[in-house]
N, C-alpha and C positions, 0 to 999 in steps of 0.2 A: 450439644453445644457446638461442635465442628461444622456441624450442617449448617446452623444458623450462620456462623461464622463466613462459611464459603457463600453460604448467599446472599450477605451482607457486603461479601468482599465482589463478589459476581453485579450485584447492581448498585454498587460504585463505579464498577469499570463503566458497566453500561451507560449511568446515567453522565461517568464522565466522558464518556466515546459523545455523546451526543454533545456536552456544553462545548469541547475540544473543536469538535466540527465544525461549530457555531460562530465560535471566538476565537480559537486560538489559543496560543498558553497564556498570553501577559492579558488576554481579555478573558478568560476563564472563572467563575466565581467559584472556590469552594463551599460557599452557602450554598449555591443555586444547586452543585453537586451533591452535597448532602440532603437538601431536601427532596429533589428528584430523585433519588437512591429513598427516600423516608429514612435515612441514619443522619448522624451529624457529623462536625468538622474535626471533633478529635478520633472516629473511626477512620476517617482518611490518613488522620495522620499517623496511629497507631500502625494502617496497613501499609500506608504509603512512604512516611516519612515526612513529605511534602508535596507541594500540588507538581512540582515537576517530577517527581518521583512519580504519582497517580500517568504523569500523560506516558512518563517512559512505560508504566506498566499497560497500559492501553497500547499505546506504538506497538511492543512487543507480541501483545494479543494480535493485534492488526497483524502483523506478519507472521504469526503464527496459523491463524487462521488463513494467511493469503497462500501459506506453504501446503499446507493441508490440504485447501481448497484447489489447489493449479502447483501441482510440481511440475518442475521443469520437465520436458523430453527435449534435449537437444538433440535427439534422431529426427524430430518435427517440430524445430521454432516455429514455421508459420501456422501450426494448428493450436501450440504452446501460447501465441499472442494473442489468438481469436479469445481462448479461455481465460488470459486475463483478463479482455477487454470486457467481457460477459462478467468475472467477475465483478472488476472497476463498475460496471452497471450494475449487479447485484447488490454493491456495497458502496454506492456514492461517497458516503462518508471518506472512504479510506482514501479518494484524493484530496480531498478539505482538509484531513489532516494530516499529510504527507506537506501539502502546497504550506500548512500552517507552520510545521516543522521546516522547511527549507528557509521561509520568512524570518524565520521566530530564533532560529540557531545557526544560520547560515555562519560558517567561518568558527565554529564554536568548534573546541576542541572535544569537545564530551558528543564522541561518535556513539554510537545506538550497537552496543555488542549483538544485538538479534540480529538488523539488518547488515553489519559487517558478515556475521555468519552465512547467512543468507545469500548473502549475492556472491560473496568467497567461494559457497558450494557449486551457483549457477554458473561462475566464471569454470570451474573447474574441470565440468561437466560440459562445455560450451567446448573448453579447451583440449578435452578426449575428443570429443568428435571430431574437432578442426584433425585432431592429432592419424583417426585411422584413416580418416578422406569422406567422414559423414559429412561433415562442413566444411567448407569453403574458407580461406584463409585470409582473403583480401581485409579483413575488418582483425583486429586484433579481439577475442574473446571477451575482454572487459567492454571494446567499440562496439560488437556486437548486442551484447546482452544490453547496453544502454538504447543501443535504438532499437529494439525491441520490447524493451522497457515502456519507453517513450510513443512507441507506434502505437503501444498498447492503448497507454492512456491519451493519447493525439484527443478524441471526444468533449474528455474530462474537462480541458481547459481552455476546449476554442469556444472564444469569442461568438454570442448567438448572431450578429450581425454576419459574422463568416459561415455561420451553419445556415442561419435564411438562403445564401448563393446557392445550397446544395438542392439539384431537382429531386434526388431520391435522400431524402435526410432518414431513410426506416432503421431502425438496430440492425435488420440482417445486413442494408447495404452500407453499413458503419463497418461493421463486423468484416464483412467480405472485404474491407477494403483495407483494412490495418492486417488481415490474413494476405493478401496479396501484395503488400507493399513490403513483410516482411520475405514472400517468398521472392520478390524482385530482388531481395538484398544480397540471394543468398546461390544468383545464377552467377 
């Protein structure tokens, strides 16, 4: 019975990691969810509670999975940002619903306790290194970790009119260039 349980509970998430991507929270169906899972809308609610509960549990996957996949080295941000950015391209999704979340809660007070955790950790560890003379100080540890955050996913959310300008638009010369702009940051 658990097994079924966890795999009912497993392509929920999945099938809501996809609608989330898609739409968003406030355009999200939990029919659609349920059907794409093959369960129905009172298994979401029994797991979930509600559909925002279902995206919190997704979100939290999603950074779960991002931690797992790319832990920080702040003894090497710029090889640190290249692997998100490989990430971010491994799992498009995760900027659809980062961007959906910023839209969709921006000014809400119901902060995301994984990604509080999360970035608390990277600041902390950003903040040792600044502290023995790994890194460089000009940027406060939180300014830091944001624009390499952000250099990561730079890709994600330019404009394909700005991407046509580029002569070498290839992932590696994507890649080499959010790795070099973050070691520029960091002379």
């Amino acid at each position: 019975m658990a097994r079924d349980a966890d795999a009912t509970r497993r392509r929920l998430l999945d099938a809501a990691r996809q609608e989330f991507a898609a739409h968003g929270i406030a355009g999200a169906r939990v029919d659609r969810i349920a059907a794409a899972a093959r369960s129905n809308k009172a298994q979401i609610y029994h797991y979930f509670g509600s559909k925002d509960g279902l995206f919190d549990a997704v979100f939290d996957a999603m950074v779960q999975e991002t931690l797992d996949d790319v832990p920080i080295d702040a003894a090497n941000l710029p090889e640190y940002a290249g692997r998100l950015y490989d990430s971010y391209r491994k799992r498009p999704w995760v900027q659809r619903i980062a961007t959906w979340y910023r839209l969709e809660r921006a000014g809400s007070s119901d902060l995301l306790p994984a990604v509080l955790a999360s970035n608390t950790a990277k600041v902390q560890a950003i903040a040792a290194a600044q502290a023995d003379g790994t890194l460089p100080d000009r940027f406060s540890a939180p300014e830091l970790l944001g624009l390499v955050i952000h250099l990561s996913s730079l890709w994600s959310g330019s404009m394909p009119e700005f991407v046509a300008l580029m002569e070498d638009d290839s992932p590696a010369r994507r890649r080499r260039l959010v790795v070099d702009a973050v070691a520029a940051l960091l002379t």
